[in-house]
C-alpha positions, 0 to 999 in steps of 0.5 A: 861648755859642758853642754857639748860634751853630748858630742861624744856620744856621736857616731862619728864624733865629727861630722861637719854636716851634722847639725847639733840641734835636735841631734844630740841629746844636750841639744835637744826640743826636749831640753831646750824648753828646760834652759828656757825655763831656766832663764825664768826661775826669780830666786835661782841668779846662777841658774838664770844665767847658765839658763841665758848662756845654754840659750845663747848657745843653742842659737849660736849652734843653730846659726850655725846649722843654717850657714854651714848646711842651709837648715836651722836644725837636724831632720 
């Protein structure tokens, strides 16, 4: 998805005791209201949709966070 090429932005590019959210600007509280928001628009189909799959996202790489790290999100 589209939504993690924020991962290039990182230094360094992989770090597997990062947690993506809150991290990387994609990822963050500050967009994560705005693909909720998506997720509500009545006359935007499409948009509804890619709002529900940035959702999915987040809490999929949120899930992530708490399996691999023990934290639903970067502090």
């Amino acid at each position: 998805m589209l939504v993690d090429s924020d991962h290039l932005l990182a230094t360094p590019l992989y770090d597997p005791e990062r947690c993506s959210i809150g991290f990387h600007p994609l990822h963050s509280f500050i967009a994560i209201p705005i693909y909720l928001a998506l997720c509500f628009l009545p006359k935007f189909r499409y948009l509804r949709i890619i709002g529900v799959g940035l959702i999915i996202h987040m809490l999929l790489d949120s899930v992530d966070c708490q399996i691999t790290n023990g934290i639903w999100y970067y502090i």
